[in-house]
C-alpha positions as a Python dict, from the first residue, in 0.01 Angstrom:
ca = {
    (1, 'X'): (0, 0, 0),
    (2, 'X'): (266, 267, 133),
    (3, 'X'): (590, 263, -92),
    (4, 'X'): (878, 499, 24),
    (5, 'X'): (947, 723, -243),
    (6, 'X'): (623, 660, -400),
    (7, 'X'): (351, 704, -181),
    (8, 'X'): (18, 508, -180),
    (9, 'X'): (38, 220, -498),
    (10, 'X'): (-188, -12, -633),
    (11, 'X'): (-79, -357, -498),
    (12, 'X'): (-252, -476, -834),
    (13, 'X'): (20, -221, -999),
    (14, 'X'): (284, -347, -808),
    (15, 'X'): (186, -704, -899),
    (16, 'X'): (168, -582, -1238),
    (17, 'X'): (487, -430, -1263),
    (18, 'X'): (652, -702, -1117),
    (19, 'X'): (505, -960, -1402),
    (20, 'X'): (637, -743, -1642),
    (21, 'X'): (987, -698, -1508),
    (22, 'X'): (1023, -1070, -1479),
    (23, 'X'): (868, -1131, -1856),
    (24, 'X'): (1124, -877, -1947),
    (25, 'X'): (1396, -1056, -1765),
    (26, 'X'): (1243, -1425, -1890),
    (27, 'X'): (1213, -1237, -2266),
    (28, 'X'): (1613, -1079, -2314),
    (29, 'X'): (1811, -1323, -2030),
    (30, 'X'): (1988, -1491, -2346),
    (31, 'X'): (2042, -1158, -2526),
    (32, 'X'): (2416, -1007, -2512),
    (33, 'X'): (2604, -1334, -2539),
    (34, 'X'): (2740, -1215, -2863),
    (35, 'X'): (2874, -872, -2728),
    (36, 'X'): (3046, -1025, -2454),
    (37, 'X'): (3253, -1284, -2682),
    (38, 'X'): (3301, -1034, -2921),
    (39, 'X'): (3096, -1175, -3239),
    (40, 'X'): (2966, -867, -3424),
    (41, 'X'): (2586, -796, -3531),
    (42, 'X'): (2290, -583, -3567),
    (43, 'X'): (2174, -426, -3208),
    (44, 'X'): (1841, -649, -3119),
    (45, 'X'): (1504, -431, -3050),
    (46, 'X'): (1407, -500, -2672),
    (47, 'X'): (1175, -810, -2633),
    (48, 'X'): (1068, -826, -3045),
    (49, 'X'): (1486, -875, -3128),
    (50, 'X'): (1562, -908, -3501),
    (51, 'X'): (1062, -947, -3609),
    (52, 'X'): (1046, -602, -3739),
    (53, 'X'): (1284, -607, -4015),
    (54, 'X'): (1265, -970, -4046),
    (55, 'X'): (827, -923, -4101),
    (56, 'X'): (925, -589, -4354),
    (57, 'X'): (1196, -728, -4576),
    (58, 'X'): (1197, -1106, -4526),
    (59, 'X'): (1509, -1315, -4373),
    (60, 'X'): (1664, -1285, -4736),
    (61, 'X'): (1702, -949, -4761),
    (62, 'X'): (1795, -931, -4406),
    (63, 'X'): (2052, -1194, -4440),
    (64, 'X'): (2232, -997, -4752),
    (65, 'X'): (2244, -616, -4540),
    (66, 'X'): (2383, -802, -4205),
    (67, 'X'): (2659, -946, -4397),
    (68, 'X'): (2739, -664, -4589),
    (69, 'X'): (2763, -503, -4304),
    (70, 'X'): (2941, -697, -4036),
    (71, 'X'): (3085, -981, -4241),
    (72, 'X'): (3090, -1359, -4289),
    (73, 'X'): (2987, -1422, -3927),
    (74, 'X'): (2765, -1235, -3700),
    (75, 'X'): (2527, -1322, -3456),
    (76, 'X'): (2154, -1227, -3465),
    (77, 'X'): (1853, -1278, -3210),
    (78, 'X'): (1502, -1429, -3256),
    (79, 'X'): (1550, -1640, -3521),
    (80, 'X'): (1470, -1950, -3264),
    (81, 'X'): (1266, -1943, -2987),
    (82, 'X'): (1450, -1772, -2703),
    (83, 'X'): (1824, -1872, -2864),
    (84, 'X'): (2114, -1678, -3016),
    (85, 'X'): (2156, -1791, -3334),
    (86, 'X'): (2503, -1706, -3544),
    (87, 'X'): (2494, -1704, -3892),
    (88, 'X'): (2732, -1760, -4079),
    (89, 'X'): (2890, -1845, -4420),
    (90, 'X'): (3258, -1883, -4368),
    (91, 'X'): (3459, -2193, -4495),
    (92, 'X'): (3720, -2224, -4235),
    (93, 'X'): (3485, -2199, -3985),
    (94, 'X'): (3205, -2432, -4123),
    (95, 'X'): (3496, -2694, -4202),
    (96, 'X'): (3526, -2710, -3784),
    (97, 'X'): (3164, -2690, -3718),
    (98, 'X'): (3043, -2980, -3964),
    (99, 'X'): (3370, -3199, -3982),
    (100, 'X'): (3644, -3154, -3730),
    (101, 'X'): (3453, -3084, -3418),
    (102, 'X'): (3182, -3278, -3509),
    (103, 'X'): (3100, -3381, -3162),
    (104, 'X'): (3031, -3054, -3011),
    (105, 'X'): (2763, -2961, -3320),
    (106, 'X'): (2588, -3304, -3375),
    (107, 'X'): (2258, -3172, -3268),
    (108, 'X'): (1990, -2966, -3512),
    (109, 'X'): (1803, -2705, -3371),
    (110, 'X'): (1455, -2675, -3519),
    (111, 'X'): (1092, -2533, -3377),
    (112, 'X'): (865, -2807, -3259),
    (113, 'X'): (580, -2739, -3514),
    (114, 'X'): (434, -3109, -3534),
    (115, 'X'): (344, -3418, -3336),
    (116, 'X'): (364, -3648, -3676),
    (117, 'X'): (525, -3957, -3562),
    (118, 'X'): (762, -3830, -3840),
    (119, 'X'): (1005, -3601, -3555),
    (120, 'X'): (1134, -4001, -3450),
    (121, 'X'): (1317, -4012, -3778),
    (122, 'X'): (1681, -3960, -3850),
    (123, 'X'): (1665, -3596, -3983),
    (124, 'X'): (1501, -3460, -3640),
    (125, 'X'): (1688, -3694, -3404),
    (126, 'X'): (1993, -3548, -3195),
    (127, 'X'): (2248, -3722, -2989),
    (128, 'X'): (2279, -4066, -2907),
    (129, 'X'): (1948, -4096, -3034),
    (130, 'X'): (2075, -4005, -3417),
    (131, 'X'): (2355, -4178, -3363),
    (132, 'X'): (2191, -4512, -3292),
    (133, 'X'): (1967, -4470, -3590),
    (134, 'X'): (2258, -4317, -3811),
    (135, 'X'): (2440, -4670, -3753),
    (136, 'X'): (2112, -4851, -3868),
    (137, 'X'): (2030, -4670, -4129),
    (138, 'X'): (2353, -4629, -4313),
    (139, 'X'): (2445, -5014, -4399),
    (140, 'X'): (2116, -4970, -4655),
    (141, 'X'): (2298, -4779, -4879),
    (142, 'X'): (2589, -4945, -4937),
    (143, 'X'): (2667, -5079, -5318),
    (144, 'X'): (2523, -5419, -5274),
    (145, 'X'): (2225, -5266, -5109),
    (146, 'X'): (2188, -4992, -5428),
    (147, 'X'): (2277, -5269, -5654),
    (148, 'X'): (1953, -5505, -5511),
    (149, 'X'): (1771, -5140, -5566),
    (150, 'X'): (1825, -5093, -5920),
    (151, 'X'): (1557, -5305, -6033),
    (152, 'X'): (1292, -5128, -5854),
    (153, 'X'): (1434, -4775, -5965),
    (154, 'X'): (1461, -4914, -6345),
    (155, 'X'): (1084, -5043, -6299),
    (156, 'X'): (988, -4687, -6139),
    (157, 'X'): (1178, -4454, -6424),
    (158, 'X'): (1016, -4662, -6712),
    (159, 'X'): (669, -4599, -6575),
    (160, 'X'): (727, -4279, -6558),
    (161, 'X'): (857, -4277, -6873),
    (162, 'X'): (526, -4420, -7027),
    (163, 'X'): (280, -4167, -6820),
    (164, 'X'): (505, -3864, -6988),
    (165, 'X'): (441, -4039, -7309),
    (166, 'X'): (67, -4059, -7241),
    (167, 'X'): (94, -3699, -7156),
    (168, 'X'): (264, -3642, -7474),
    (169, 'X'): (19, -3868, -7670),
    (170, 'X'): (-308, -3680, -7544),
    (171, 'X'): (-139, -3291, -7590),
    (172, 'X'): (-74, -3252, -7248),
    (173, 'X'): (242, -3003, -7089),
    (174, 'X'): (431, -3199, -6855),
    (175, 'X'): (384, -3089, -6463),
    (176, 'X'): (734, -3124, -6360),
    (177, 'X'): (685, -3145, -5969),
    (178, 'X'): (404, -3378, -5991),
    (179, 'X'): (569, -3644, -6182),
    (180, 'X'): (882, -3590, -6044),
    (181, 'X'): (686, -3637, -5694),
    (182, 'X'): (531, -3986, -5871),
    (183, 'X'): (860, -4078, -5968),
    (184, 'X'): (1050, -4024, -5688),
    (185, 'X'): (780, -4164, -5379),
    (186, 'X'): (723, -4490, -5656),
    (187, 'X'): (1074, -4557, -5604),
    (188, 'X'): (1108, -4549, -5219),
    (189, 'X'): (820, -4732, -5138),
    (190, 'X'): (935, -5021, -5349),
    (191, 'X'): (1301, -4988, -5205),
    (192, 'X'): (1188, -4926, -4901),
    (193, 'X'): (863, -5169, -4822),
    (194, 'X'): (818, -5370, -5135),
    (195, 'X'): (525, -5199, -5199),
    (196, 'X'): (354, -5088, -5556),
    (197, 'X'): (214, -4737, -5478),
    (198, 'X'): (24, -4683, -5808),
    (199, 'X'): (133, -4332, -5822),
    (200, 'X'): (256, -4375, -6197),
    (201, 'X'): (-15, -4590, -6317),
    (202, 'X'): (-354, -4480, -6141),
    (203, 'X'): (-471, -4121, -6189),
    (204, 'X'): (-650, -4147, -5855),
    (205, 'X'): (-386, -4333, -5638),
    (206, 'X'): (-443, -4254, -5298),
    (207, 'X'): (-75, -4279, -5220),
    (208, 'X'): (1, -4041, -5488),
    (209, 'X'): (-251, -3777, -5329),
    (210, 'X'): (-155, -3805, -4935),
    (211, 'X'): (228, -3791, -5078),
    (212, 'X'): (128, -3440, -5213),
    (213, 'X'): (-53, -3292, -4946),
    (214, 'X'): (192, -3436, -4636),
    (215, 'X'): (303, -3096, -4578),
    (216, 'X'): (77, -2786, -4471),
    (217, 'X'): (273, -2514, -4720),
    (218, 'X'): (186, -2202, -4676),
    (219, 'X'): (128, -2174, -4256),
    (220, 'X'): (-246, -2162, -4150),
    (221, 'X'): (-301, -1812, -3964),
    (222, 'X'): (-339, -1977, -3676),
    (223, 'X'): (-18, -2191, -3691),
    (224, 'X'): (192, -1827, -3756),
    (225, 'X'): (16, -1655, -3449),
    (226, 'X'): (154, -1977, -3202),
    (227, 'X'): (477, -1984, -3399),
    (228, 'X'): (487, -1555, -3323),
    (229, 'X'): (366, -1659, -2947),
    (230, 'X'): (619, -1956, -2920),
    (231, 'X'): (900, -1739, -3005),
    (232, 'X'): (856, -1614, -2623),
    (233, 'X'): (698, -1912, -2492),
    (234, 'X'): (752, -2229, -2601),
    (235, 'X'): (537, -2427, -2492),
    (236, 'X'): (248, -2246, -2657),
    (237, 'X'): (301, -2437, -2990),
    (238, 'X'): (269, -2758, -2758),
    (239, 'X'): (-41, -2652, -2657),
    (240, 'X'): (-166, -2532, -2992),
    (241, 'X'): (-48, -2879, -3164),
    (242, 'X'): (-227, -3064, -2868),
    (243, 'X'): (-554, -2893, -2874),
    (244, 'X'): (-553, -2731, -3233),
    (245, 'X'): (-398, -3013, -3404),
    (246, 'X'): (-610, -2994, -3706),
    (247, 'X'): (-472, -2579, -3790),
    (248, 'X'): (-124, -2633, -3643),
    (249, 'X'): (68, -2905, -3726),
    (250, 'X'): (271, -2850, -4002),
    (251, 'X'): (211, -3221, -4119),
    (252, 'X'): (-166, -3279, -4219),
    (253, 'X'): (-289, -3535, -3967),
    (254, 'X'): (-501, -3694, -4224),
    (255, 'X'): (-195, -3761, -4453),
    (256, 'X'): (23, -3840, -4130),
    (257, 'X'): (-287, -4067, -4047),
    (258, 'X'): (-241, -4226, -4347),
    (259, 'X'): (132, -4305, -4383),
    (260, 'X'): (108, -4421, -4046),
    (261, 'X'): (-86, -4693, -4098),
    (262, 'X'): (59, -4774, -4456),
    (263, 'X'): (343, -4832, -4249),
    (264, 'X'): (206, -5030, -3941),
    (265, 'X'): (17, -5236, -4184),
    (266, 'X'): (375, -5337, -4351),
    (267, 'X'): (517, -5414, -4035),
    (268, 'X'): (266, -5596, -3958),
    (269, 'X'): (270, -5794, -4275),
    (270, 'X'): (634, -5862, -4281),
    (271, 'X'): (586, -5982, -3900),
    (272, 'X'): (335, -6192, -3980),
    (273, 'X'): (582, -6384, -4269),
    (274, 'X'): (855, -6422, -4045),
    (275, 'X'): (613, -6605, -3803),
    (276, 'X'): (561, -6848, -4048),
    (277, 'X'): (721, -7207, -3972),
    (278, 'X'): (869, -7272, -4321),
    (279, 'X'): (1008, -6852, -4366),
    (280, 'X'): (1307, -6780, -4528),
    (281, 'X'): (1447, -6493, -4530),
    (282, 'X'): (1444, -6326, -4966),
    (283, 'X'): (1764, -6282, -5085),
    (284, 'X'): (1666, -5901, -5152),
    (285, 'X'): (1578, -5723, -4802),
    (286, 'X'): (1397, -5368, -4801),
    (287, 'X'): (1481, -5105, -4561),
    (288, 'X'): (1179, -5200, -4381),
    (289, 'X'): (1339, -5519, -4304),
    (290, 'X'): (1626, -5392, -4203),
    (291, 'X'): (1496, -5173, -3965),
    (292, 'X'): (1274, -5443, -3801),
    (293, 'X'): (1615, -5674, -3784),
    (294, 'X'): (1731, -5410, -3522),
    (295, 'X'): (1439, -5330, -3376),
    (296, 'X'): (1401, -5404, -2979),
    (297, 'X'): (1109, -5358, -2763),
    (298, 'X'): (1047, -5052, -2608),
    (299, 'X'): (1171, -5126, -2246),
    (300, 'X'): (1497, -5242, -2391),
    (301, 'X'): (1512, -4945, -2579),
    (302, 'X'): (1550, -4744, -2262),
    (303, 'X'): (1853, -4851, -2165),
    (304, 'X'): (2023, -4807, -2544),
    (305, 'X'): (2376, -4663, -2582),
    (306, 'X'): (2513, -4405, -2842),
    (307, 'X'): (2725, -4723, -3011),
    (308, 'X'): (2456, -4986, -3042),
    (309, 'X'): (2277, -5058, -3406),
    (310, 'X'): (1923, -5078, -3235),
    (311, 'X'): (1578, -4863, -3289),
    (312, 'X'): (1267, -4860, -3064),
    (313, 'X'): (909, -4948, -3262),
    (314, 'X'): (894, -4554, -3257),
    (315, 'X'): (1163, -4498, -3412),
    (316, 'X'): (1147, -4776, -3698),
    (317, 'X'): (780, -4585, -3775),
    (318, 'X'): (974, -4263, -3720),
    (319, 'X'): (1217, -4364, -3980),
    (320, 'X'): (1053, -4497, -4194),
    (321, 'X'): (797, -4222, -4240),
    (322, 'X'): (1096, -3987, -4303),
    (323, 'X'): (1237, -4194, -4576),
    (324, 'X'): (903, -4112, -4779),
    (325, 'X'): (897, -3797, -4668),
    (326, 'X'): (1252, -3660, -4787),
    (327, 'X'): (1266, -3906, -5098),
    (328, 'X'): (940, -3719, -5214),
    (329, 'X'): (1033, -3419, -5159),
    (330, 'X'): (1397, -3362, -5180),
    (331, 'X'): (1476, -3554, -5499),
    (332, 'X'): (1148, -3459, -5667),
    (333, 'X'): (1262, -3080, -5649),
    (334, 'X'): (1598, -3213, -5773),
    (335, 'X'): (1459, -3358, -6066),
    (336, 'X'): (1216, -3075, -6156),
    (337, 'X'): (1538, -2871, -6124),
    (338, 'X'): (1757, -3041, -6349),
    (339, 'X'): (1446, -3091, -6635),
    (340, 'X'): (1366, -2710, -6628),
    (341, 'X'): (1771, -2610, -6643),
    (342, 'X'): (1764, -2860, -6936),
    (343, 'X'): (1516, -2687, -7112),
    (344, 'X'): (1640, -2359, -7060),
    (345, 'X'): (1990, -2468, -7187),
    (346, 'X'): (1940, -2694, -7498),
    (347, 'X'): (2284, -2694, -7584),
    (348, 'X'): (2355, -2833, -7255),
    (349, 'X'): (2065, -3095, -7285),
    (350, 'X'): (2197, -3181, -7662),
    (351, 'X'): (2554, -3308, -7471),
    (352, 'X'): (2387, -3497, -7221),
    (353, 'X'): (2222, -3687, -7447),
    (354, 'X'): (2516, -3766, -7663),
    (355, 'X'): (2694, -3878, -7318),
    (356, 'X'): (2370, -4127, -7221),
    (357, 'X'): (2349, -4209, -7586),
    (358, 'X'): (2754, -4313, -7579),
    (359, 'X'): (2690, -4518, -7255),
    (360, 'X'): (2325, -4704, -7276),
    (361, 'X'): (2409, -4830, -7654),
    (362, 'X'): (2088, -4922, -7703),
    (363, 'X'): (1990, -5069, -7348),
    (364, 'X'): (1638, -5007, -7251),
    (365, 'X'): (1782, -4940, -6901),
    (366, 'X'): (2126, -4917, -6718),
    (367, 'X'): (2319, -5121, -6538),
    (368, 'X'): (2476, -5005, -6239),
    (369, 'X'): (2829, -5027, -6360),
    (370, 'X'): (2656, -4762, -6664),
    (371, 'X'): (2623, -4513, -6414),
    (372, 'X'): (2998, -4412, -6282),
    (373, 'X'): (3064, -4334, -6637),
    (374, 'X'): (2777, -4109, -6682),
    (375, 'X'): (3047, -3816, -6583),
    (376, 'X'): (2871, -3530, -6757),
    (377, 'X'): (2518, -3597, -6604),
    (378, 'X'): (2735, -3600, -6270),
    (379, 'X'): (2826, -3246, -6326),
    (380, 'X'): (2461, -3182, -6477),
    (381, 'X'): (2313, -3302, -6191),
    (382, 'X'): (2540, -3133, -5929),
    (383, 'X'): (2497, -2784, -6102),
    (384, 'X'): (2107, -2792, -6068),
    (385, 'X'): (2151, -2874, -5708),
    (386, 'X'): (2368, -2604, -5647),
    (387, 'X'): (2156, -2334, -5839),
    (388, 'X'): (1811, -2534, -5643),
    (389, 'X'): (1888, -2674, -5370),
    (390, 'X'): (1641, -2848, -5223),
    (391, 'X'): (1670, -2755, -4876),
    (392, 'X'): (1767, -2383, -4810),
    (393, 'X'): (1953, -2400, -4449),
    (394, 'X'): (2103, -2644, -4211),
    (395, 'X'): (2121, -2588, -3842),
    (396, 'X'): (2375, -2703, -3578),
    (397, 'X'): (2405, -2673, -3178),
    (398, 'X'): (2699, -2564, -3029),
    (399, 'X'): (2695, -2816, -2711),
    (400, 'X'): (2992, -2626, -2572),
    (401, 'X'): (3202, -2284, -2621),
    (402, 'X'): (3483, -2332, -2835),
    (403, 'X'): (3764, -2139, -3001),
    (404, 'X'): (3835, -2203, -3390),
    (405, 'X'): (4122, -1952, -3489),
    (406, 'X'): (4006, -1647, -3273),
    (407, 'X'): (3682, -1685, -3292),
    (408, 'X'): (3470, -1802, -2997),
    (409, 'X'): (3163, -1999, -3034),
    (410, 'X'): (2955, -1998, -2710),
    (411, 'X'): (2759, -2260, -2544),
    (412, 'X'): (2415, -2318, -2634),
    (413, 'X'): (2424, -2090, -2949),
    (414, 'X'): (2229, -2220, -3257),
    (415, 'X'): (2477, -2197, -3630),
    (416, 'X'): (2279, -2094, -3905),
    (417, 'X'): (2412, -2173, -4251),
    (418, 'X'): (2213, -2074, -4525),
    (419, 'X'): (2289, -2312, -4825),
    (420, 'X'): (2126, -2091, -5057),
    (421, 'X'): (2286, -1842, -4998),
    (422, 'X'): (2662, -1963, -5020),
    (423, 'X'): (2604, -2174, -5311),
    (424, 'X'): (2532, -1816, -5473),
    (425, 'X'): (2837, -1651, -5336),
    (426, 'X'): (3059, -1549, -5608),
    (427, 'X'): (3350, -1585, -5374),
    (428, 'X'): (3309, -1975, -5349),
    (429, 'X'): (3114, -1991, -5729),
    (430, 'X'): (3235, -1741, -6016),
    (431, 'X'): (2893, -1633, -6159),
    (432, 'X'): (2681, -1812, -5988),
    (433, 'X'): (2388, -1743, -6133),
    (434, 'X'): (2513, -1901, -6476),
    (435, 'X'): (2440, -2304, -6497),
    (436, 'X'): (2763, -2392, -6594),
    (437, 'X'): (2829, -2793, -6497),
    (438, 'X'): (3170, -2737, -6651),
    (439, 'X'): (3230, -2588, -6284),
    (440, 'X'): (3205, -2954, -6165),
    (441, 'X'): (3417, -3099, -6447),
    (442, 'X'): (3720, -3350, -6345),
    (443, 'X'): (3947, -3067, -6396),
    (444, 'X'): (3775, -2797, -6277),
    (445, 'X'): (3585, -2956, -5919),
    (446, 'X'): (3923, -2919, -5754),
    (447, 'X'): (3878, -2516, -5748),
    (448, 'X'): (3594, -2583, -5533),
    (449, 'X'): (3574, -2613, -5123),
    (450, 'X'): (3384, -2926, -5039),
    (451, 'X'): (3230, -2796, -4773),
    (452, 'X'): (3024, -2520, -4948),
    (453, 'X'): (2891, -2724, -5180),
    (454, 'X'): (2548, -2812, -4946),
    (455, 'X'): (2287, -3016, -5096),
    (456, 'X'): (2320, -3317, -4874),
    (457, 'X'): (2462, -3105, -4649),
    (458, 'X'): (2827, -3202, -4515),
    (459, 'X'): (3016, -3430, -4244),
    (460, 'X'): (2850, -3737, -4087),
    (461, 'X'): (2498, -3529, -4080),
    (462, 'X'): (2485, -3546, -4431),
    (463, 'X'): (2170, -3694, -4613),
    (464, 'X'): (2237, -4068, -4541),
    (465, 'X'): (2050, -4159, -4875),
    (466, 'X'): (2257, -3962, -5122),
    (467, 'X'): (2412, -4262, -5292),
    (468, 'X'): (2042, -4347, -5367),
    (469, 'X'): (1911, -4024, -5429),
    (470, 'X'): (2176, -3978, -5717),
    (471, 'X'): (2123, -4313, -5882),
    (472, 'X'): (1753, -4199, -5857),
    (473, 'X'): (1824, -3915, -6113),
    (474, 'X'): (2081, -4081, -6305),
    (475, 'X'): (1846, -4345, -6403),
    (476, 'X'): (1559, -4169, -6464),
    (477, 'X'): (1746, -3900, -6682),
    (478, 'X'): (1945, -4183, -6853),
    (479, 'X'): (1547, -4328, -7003),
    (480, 'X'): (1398, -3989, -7023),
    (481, 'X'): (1665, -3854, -7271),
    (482, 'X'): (1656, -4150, -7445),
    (483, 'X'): (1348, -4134, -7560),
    (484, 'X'): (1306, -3743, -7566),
    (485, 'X'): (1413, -3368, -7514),
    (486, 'X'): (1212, -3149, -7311),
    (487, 'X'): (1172, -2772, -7439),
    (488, 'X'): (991, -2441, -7385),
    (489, 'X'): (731, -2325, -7590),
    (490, 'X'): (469, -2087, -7616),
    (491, 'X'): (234, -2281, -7402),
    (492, 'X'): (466, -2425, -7135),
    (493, 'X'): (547, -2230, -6823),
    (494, 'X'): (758, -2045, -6788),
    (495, 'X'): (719, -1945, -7187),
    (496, 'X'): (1018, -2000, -7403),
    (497, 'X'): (1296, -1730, -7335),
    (498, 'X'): (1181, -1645, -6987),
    (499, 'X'): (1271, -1758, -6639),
    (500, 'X'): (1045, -1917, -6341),
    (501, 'X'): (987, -1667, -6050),
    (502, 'X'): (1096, -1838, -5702),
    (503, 'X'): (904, -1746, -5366),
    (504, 'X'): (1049, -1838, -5054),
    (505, 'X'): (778, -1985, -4857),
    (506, 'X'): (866, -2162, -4473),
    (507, 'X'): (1213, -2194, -4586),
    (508, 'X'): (1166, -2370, -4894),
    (509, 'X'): (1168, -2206, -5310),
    (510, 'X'): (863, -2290, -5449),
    (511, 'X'): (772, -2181, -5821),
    (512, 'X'): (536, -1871, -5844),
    (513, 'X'): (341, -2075, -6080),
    (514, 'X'): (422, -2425, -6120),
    (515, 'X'): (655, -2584, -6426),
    (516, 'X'): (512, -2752, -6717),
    (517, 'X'): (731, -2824, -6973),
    (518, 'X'): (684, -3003, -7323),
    (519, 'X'): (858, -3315, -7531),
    (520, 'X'): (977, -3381, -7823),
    (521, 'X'): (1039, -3741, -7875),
    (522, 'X'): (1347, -3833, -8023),
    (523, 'X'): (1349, -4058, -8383),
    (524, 'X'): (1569, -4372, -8319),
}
């Protein structure tokens, strides 16, 4: 073919070229958004953005230089699949994002790594479709609800009491996150679908070994190659989920397999009981049953607005997958948190004890009333969540541009607030690397900002089962110190006098090696 200018070409080069041009195009069309509003940040590399230096010194790293050098906020490219993303740790501007303009950042942004049924629950949901679910789900967590709860929690924290005793008894260290992980999924499934999982009391409980092995951490080779890929195009992690389901989805599909039908099989069950002619409905409901009360089919479900209290079947499974999901995981790392930051500090541990000894008086369990005056284990608590928190970001859509004090927020653009990250700020914590609970003492709690204090997040996206997740741990800690003090010894890990190492692993800290701690139990 004759080009003027050029001469005789290829029309294969010219077809070529033009493939390229218009992957180029396809590859940078959302790049220099943050230029033209302004927002400052690092200059992306054509095509790759922000991969080499993220791939050679980790998002940490990269996270700590970038604000150094162009502030609080700043806007970076790459981080999501063909998105802006702004980062950013101010207080003032993270007060507008996640409480006063609510409505314009409802939505998370997250990559679409699994087809678990899981993505219908509340923590994945966005729009109306949160909202429906959010106005479901948060009547089961109101103080009647917790107060009907107790029971099951008391019955939970004094097996697991018992099975560190056995431990104890036979000269065994304590694994922290797999007793916590007991603990913690014992207690939801019995809130949650009146249902014994054995975890505590059977070495071999299935339950107990599906609950451990839900989540594929670290990524399969595979699943980072279609993640790399799907950072271009999308839907190459669709088709790597749909055909190569076994290597890519971040959920095992065994373990999804099997919650699933723990769950269909309760459903079923409970359906099956309200059939029955002479049913009346138990005084004490589980979630389950609350979700079924508003469940509608799924051609009514169509047609559902933003302000009605009604879930699809999909979304009741959804739900209630995510439930054992984030009480397993979340509260468990919570727990192994505080326990390990307990050890390490003995003179903190000795005044929690005097505290739960001054409220149980005896009492082989508390009563709910018990727990408001546990203040100390309050602070305690909060501390370990603020030096671990269990999840390391929260994300937010911006579903318009908006102005907050001079600074423009365009359409479209994902905010990326890295909890871990501003909990460690010594601007908004004075030396925050100390455990110090005294920071969240009644006098002291004023002298910090809310909003960057981010465990459970912030705003009406924050965890909806906080209220439970706290009388989780204040239960269990109240029986556990009790009856004993954990330590650090020569044999535990990490040894006495030394620290556990943190990775960072798909956005989550895991322990180098993992904690094991010993007892001591206390003379009455």
């Amino acid at each position: 073919m004759y080009v003027p200018l050029l001469g005789e070409v290829s029309l294969w080069l010219l077809v070529l070229v033009g493939l390229l041009s218009a992957f180029y195009f396809y590859a940078t069309s959302f790049v220099g958004v943050f230029k033209a509003f302004g927002i400052p940040g690092p200059a992306p590399w054509p095509i790759i953005n922000h991969l080499p230096e993220l791939r050679k010194h980790g998002l940490s790293k990269m996270l700590d230089e970038w604000r150094l050098k162009y502030g609080n906020s700043y806007g970076i490219y790459g981080m999501f699949p063909r998105c802006p993303t702004l980062v950013t740790y101010d207080a003032k501007l993270l007060e507008h994002i996640m409480v006063k303009d609510f409505s314009n950042f409802v939505d998370r942004v997250g990559r679409n790594t699994s087809l678990s049924v899981v993505v219908e629950g509340l923590f994945f949901l966005n729009g109306d479709y949160w909202r429906r679910s959010r106005r479901v789900m948060s009547p089961m967590f109101t103080v009647e609800r917790l107060k009907q709860m107790l029971y099951h929690v008391n019955t939970s924290a004094a097996l697991l009491l018992e099975l560190i005793k056995k431990y104890k008894a036979q000269g065994k260290l304590i694994p922290l996150k797999v007793t916590a992980g007991k603990y913690t999924s014992d207690v939801v499934v019995r809130v949650g679908f009146s249902i014994d999982s054995k975890a505590l009391t059977d070495d071999n409980s299935e339950f107990s070994y599906n609950i451990n092995n839900f989540i594929r951490i670290p990524a399969t080779r595979l699943q980072d190659i279609l993640r790399s890929i799907g950072e271009f195009f999308p839907p190459a992690m669709i088709f790597g989920l749909k055909y190569f389901n076994e290597q890519v989805d971040a959920i095992l599909p065994e373990t999804n397999n099997y919650f699933l039908n723990l769950i269909k099989d309760s459903i079923d069950r409970k359906l099956q009981e309200r059939s029955k002619p002479d049913f009346k409905k138990p005084s004490h409901v589980d979630m389950l049953d609350m979700l079924l009360d508003a469940e509608v089919d799924d051609q009514t479900g169509k047609h559902l607005k933003a302000d009605d209290r009604k879930v699809t079947r999909n979304e009741v499974i959804g739900n209630s997958a995510i439930l054992i999901l984030a009480a397993y995981e979340t509260t468990s790392t919570a727990l192994t948190s505080i326990l390990y930051l307990l050890a390490r500090h003995p003179d903190i541990q000795d005044k929690l004890i005097e505290e739960v000894d001054e409220v149980m008086q005896g009492q082989t369990t508390p009563r709910y009333e018990d727990l408001s005056k546990l203040v100390y284990m309050t602070q305690v608590i909060y501390e370990s969540l603020r030096m671990f928190p269990p999840s390391p970001d929260i994300t937010r859509r911006a579903l318009e541009t908006r102005t907050y004090n001079g600074f423009t927020i365009p359409k479209g653009v994902t905010i990326f607030i890295p909890i871990y990250k501003i909990v460690k700020d010594p601007h908004y914590f004075p030396d925050p690397y100390k455990f110090d609970p005294e920071r969240f003492s009644p006098q002291r709690k004023s002298e910090i900002d809310p909003v960057t204090f981010l465990p459970f997040g912030f705003g009406r996206r924050q965890c909806v089962a906080k209220r439970l997740a706290l009388m989780e741990l204040k239960v269990v800690l109240c029986l556990l110190l009790s009856n004993m003090r954990f330590i650090q010894t020569e044999r535990t890990e990490p040894k006495i006098g030394t620290e556990c190492e943190y990775l960072h692993i798909d956005g989550f800290f895991v322990p180098k090696k993992a904690i094991e701690l010993d007892v001591v139990i206390r003379e009455k």
